[in-house]
N, CA, C and O of each residue as an XYZ file, in Angstrom:
708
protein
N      -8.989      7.111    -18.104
C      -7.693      6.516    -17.800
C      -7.862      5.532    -16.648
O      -8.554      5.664    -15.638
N      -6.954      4.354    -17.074
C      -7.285      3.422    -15.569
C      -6.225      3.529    -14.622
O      -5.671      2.533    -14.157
N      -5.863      4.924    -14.258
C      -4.936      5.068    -13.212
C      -4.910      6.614    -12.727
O      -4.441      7.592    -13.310
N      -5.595      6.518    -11.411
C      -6.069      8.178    -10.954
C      -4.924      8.312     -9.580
O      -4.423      7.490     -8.813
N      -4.829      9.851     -9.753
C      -4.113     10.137     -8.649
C      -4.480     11.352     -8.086
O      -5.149     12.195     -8.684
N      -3.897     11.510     -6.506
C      -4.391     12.434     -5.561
C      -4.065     12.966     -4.861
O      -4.053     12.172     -3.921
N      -3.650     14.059     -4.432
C      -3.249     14.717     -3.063
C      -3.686     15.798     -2.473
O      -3.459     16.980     -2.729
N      -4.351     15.293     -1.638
C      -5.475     16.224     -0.580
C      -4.826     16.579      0.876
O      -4.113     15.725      1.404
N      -5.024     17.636      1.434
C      -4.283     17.991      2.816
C      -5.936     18.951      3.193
O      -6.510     19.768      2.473
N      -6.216     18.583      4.191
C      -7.438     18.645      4.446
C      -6.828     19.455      6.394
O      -6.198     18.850      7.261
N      -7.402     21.062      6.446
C      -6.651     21.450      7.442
C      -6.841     20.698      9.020
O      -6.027     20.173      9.780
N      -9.034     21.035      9.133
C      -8.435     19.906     10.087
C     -10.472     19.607      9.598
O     -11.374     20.279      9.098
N     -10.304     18.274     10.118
C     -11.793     17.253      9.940
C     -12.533     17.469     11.301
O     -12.082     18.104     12.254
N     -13.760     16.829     11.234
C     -14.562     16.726     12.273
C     -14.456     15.309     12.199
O     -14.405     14.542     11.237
N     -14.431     15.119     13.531
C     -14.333     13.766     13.951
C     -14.329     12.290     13.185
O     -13.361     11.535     13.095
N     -15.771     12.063     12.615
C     -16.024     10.982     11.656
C     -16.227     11.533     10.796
O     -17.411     11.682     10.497
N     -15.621     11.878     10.302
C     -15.058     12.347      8.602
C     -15.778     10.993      7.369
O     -16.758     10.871      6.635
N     -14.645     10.257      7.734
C     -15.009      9.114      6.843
C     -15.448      8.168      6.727
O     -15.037      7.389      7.587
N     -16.351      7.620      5.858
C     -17.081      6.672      6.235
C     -16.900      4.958      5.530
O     -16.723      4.729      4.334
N     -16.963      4.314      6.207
C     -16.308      3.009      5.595
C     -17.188      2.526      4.169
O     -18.401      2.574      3.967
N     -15.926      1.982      3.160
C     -16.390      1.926      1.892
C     -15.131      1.491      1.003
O     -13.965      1.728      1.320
N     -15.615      0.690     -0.383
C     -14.767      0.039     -1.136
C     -14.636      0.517     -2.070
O     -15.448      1.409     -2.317
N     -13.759      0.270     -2.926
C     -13.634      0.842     -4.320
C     -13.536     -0.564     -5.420
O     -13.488     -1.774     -5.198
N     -13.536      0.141     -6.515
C     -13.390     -1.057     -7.577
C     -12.542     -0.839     -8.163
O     -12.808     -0.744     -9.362
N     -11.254     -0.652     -7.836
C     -10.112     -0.035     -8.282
C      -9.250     -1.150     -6.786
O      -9.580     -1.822     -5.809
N      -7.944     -0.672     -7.580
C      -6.901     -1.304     -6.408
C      -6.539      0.056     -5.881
O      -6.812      1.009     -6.611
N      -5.784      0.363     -4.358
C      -5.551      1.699     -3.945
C      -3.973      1.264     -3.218
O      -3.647      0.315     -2.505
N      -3.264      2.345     -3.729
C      -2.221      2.597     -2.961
C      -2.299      3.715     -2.191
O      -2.259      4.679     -2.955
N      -2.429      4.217     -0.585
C      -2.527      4.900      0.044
C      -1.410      5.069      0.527
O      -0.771      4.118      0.976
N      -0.926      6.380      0.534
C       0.420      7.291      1.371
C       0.322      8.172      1.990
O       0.381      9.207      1.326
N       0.114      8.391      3.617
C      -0.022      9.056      4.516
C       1.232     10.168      4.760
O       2.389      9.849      5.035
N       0.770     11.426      4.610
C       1.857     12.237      4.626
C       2.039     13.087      5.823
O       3.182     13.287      6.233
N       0.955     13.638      6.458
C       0.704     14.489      7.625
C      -0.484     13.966      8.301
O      -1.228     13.238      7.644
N      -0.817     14.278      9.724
C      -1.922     13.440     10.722
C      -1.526     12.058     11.238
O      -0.621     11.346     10.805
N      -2.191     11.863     12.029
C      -1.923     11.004     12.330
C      -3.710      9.946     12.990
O      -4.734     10.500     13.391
N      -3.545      8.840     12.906
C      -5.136      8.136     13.448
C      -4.925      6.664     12.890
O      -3.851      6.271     12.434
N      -6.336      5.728     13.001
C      -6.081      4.751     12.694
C      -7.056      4.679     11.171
O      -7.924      5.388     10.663
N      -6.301      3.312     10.788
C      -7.127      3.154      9.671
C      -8.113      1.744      9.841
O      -7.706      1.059     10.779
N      -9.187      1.220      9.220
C      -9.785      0.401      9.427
C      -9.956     -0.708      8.001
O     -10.753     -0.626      7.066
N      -8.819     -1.789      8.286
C      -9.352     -2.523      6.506
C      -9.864     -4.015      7.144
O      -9.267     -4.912      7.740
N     -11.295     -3.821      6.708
C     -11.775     -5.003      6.951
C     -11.678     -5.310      8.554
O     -11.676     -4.315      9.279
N     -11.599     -6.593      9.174
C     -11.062     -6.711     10.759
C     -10.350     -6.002     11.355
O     -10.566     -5.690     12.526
N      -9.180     -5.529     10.558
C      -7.643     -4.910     11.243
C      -7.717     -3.248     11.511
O      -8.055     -2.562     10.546
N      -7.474     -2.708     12.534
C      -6.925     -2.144     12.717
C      -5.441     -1.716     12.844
O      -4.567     -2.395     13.385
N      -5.273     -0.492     12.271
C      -4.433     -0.139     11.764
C      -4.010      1.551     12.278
O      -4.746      2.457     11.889
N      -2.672      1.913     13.248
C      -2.381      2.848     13.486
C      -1.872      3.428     12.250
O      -1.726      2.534     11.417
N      -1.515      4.682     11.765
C      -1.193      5.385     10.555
C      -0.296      6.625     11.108
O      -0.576      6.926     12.268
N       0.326      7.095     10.739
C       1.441      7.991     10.854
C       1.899      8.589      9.474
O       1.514      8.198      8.372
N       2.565      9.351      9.664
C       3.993      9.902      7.859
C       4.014      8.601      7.602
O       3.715      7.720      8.408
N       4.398      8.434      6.378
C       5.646      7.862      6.284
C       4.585      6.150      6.015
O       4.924      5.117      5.438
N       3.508      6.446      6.596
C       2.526      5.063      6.519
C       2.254      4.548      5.065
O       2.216      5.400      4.177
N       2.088      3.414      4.784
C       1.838      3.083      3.196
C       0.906      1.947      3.451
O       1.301      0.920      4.003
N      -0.732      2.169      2.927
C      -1.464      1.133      2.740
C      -2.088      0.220      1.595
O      -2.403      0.954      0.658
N      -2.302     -0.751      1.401
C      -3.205     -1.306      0.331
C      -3.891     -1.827      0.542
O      -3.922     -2.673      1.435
N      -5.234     -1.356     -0.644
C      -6.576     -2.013     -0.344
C      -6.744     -2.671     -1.688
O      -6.272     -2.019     -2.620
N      -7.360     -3.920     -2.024
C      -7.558     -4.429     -2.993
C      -9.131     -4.453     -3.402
O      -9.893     -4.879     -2.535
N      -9.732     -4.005     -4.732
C     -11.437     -4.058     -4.900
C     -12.059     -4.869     -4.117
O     -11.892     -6.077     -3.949
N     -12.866     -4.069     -3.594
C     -14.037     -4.937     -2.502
C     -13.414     -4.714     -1.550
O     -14.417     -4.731     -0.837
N     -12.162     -4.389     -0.444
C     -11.346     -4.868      0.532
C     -12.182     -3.173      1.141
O     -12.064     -2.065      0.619
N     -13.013     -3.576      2.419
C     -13.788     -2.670      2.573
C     -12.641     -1.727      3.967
O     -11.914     -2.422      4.677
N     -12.668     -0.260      4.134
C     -11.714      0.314      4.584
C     -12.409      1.869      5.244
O     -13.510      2.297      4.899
N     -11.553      2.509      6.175
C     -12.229      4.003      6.596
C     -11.405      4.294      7.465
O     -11.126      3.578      8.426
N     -10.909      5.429      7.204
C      -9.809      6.302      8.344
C     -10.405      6.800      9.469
O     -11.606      7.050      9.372
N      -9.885      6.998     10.466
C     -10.371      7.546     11.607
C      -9.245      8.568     11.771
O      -8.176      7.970     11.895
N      -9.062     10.307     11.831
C      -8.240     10.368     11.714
C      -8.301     11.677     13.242
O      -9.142     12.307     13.882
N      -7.038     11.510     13.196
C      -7.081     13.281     14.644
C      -7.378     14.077     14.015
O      -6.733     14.474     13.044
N      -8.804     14.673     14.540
C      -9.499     15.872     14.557
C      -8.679     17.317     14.759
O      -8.947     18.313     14.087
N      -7.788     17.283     15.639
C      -6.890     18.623     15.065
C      -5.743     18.777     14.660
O      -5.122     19.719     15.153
N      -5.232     18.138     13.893
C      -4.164     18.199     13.119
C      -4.647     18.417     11.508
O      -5.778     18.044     11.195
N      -3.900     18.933     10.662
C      -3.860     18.707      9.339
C      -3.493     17.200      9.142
O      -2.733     16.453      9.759
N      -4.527     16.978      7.768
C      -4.214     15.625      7.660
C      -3.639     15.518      5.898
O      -4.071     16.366      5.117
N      -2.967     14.770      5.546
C      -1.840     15.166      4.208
C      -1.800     13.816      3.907
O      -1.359     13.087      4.795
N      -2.359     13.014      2.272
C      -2.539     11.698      1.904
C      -1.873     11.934      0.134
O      -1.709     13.002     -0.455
N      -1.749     11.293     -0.092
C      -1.712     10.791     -1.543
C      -1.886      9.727     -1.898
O      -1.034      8.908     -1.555
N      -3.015      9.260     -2.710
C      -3.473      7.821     -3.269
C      -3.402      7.409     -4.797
O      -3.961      8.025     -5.705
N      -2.893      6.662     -4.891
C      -3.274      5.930     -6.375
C      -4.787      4.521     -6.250
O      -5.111      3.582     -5.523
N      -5.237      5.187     -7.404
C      -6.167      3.872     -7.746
C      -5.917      3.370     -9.307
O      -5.676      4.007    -10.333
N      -6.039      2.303     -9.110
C      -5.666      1.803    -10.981
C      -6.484      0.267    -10.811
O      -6.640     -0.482     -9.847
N      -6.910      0.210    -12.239
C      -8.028     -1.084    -12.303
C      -6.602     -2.039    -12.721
O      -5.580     -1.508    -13.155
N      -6.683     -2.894    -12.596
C      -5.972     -4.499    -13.141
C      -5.679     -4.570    -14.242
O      -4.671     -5.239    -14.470
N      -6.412     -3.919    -15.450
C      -6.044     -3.700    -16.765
C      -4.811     -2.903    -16.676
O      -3.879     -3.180    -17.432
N      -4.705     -1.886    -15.781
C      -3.230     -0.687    -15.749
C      -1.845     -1.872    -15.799
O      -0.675     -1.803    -16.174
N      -2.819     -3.065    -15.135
C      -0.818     -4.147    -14.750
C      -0.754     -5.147    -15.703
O       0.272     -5.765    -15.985
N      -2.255     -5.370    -16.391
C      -2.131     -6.202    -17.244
C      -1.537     -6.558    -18.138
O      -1.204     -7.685    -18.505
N      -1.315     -5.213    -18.688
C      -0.987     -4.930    -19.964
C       0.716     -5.247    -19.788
O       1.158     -5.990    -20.664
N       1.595     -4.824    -18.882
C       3.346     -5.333    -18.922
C       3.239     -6.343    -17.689
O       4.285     -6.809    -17.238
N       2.063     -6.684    -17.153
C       2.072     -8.221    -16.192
C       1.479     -9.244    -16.460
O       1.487     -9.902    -15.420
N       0.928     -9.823    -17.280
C      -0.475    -10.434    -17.823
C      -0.646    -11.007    -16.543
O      -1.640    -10.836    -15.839
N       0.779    -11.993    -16.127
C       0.227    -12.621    -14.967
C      -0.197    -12.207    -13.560
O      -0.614    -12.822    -12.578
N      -0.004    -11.274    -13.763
C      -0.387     -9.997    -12.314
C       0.374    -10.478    -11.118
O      -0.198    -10.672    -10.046
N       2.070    -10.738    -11.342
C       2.422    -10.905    -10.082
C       3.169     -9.289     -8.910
O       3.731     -9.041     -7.843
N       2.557     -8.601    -10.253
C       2.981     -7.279     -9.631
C       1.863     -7.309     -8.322
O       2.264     -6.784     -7.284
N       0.888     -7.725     -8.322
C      -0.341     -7.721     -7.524
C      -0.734     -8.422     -6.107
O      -1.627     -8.297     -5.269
N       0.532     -9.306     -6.317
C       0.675    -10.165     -4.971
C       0.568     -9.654     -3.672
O      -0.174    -10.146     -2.822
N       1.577     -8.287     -3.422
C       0.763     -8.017     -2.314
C      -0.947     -7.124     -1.775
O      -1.422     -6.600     -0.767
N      -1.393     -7.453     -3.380
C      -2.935     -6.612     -2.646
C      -3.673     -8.338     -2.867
O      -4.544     -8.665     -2.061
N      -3.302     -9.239     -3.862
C      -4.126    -10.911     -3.828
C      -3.524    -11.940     -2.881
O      -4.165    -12.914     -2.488
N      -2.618    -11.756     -2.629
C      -1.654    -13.177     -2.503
C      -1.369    -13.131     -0.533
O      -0.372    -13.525      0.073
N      -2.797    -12.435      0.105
C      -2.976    -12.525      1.417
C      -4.768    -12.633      1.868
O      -5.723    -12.361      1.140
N      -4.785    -13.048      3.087
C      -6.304    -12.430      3.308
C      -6.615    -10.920      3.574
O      -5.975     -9.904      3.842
N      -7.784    -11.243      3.388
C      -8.589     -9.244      3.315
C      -8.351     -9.171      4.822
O      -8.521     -9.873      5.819
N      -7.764     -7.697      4.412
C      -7.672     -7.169      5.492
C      -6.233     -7.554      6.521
O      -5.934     -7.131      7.638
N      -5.654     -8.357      5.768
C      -4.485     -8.641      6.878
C      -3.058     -8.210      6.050
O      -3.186     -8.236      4.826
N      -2.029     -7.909      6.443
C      -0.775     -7.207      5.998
C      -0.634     -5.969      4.930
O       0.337     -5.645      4.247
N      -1.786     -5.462      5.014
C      -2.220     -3.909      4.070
C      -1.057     -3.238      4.254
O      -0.553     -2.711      3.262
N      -0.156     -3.076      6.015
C       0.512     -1.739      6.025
C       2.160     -1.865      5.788
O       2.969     -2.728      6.131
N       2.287     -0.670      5.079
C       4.264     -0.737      4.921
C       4.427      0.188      5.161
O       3.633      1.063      4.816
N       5.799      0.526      6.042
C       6.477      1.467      6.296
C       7.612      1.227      6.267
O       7.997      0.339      5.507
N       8.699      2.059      7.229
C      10.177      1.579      7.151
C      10.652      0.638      7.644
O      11.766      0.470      7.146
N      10.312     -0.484      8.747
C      10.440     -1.438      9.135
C       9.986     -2.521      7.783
O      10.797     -3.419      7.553
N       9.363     -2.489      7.345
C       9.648     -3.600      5.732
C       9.239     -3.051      4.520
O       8.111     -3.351      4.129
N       9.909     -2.326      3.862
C       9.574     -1.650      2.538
C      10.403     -0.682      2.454
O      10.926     -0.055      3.376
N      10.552     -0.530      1.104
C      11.749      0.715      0.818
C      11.100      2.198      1.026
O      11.234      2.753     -0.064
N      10.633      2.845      1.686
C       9.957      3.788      1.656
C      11.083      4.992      0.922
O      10.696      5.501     -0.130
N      12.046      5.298      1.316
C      12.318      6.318      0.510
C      12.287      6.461     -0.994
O      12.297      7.481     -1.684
N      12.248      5.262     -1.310
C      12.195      5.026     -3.173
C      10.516      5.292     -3.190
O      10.066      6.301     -3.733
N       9.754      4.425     -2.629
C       8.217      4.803     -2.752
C       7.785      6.534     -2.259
O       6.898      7.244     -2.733
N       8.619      6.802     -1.325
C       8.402      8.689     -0.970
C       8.921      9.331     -2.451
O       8.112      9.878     -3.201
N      10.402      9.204     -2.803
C      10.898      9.317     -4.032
C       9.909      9.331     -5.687
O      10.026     10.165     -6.585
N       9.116      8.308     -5.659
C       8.056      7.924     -6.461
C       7.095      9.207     -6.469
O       7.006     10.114     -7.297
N       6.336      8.958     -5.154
C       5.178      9.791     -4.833
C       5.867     11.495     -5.212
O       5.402     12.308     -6.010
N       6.606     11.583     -4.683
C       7.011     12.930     -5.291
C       7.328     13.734     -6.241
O       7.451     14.952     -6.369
N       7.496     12.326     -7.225
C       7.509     12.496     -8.957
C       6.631     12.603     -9.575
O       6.737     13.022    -10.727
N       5.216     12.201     -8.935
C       3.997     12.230     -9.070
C       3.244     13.369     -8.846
O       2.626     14.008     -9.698
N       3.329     13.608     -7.580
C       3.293     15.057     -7.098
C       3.378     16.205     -8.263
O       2.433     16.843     -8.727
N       4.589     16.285     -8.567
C       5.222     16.998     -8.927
C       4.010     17.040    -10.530
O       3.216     17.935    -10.819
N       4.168     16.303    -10.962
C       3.556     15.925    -12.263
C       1.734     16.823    -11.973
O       1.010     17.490    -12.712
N       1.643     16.425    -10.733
C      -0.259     17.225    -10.563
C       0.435     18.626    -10.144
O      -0.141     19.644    -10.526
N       1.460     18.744     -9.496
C       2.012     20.066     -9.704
C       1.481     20.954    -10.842
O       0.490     21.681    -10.917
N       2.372     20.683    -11.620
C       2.721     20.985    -12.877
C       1.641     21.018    -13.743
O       1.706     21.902    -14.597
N       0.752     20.362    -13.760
C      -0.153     20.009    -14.611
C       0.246     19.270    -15.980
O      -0.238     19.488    -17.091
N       1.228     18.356    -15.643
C       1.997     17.559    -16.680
C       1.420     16.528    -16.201
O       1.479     16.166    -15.026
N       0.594     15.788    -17.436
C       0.142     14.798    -17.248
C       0.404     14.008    -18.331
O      -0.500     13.952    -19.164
N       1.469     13.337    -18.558
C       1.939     12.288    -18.776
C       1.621     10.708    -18.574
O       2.388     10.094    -17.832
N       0.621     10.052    -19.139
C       0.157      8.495    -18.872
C       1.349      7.818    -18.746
O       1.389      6.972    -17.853
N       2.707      8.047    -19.682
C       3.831      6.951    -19.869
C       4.224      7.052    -18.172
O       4.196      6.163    -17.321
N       4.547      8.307    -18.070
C       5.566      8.610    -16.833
C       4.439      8.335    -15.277
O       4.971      8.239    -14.171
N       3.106      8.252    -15.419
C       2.656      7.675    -14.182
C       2.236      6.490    -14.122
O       1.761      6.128    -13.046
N       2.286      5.447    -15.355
C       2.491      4.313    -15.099
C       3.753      3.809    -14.840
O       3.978      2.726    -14.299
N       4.663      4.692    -15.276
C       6.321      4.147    -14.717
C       6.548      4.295    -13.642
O       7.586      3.729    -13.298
N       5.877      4.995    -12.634
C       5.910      5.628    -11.463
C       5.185      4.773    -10.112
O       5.578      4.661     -8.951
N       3.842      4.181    -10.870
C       3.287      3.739    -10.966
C       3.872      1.999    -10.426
O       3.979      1.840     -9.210
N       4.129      1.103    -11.116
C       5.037      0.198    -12.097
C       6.246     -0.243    -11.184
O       6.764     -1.358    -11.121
N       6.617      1.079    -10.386
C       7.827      1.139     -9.716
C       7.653      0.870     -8.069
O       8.321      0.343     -7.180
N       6.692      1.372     -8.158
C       6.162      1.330     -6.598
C       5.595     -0.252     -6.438
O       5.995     -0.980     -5.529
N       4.618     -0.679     -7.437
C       4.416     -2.168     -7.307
C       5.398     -2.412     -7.212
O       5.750     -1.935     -6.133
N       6.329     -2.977     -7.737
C       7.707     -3.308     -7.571
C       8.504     -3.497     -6.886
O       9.127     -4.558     -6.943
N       8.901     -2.160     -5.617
C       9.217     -2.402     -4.669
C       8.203     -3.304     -3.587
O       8.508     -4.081     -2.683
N       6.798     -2.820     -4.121
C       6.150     -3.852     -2.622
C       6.212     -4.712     -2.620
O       6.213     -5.344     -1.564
N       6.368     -5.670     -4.610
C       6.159     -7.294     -4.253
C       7.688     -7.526     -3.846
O       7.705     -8.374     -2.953
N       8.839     -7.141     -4.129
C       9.752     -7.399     -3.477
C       9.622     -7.408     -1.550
O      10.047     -8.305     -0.821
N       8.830     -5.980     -1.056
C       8.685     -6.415      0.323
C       8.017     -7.495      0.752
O       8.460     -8.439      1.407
N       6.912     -7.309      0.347
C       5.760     -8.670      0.257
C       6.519     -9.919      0.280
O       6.276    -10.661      1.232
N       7.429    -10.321     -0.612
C       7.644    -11.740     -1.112
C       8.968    -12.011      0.575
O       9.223    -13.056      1.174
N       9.378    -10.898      0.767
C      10.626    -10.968      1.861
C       9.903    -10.998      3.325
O      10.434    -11.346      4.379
N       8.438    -10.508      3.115
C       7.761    -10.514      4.567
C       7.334    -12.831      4.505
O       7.342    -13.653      5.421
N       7.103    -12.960      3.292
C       6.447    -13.953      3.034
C       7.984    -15.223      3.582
O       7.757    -16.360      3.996
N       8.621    -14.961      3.515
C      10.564    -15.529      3.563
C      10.483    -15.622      5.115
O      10.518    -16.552      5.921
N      10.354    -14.225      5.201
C      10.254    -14.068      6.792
C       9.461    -15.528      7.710
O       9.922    -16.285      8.564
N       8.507    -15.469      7.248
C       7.353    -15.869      8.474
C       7.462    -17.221      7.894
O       7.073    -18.046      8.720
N       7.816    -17.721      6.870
C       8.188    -19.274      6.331
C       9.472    -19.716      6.746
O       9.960    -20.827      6.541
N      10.048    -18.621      7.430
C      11.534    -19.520      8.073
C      11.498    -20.329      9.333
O      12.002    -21.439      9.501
N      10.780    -19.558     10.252
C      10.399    -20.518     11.448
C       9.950    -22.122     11.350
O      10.482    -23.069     11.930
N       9.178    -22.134     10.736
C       8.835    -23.358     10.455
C      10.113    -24.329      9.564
O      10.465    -25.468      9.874
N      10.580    -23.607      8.555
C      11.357    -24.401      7.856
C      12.946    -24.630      9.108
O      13.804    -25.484      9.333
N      12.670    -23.667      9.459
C      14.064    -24.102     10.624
C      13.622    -25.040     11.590
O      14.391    -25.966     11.848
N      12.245    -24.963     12.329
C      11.775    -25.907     13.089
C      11.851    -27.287     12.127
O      12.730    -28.055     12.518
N      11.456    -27.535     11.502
C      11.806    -28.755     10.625
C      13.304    -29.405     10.487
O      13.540    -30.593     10.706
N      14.253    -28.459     10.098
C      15.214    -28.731      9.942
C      15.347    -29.423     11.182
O      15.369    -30.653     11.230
N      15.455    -28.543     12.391
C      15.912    -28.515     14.030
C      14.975    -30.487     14.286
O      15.703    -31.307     14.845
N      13.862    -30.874     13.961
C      13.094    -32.023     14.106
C      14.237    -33.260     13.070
O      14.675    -34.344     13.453
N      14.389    -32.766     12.092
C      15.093    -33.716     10.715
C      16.561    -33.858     11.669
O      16.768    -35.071     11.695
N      17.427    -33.310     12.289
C      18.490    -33.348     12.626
C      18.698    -33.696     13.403
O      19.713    -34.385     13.501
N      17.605    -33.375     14.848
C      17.133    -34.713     16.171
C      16.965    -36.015     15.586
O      17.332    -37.026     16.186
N      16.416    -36.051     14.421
C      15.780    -37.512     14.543
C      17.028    -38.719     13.696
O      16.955    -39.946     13.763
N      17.941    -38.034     13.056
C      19.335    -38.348     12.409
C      20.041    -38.535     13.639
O      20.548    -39.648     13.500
N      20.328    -38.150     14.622
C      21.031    -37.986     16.379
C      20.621    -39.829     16.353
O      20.846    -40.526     17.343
């Protein structure tokens, strides 16, 4: 199947646990318990609950996490074929292509719907619960979560293109004076 899922709660780690490394898969990472940083590419990255990361194939990455706490994750990986197939054009994908490596990986509640993506993950959950494994219902799940990010993605992208377009305006309206 080209779409794996996971949830590990690991009570507590030794220090360097993990070691930096890529996948050939795309990853949606959801931090549930612990707390530490994460490492994608250049950026550092603090992590908390509630944290939501993406790494795109090749986008090289490694947690550093607190040594005594329980640490509580859930990840999706899915190859490009998983979006292909109802995206051909893969704009579901924008926010793991449509930046540089390593820069704007993290969402939380300050830009992203997290309770619909917590909402998601828990339907998922529930499903490795259960041992109901359903392909339709975790690509819908799946499907949904892209979804909300390129909507955050495209509104972070609004964001940081307004300054300039207002500075312009603010130059176009001096020079009409």
């Amino acid at each position: 199947m080209d779409v794996t899922l996971g949830h590990l709660c690991t009570p507590k780690l030794p220090e360097d646990h993990f070691w930096l490394h890529t996948h050939e898969t795309y990853e949606i990472y959801y931090m549930l318990g612990g707390s530490g940083v994460f490492y994608i590419e250049d950026t550092v990255y603090s992590i908390a609950p509630g944290t939501l990361l993406l790494m795109r194939p090749g986008e090289m990455h490694r947690a550093v996490i607190e040594p005594d706490a329980p640490y509580e994750r859930m990840f999706l990986h899915f190859s490009e074929n998983a979006i292909r197939a109802v995206d051909p054009e893969l704009r579901l994908l924008a926010p793991f292509l449509d930046r540089p490596a390593g820069k704007s990986n993290r969402y939380s509640l300050s830009n992203c719907n997290m309770a619909f993506i917590d909402t998601c993950f828990k339907h998922i959950d529930q499903m490795i619960d259960t041992n109901y494994n359903d392909a339709l219902a975790l690509r819908i799940h799946l499907l949904s979560i892209l979804s909300e990010l390129k909507n955050a993605f495209a509104a972070s992208q609004k964001q940081t293109a307004r300054p300039d377009n207002n500075r312009i305006s603010q130059v176009l309206h001096y020079i009409q004076l």
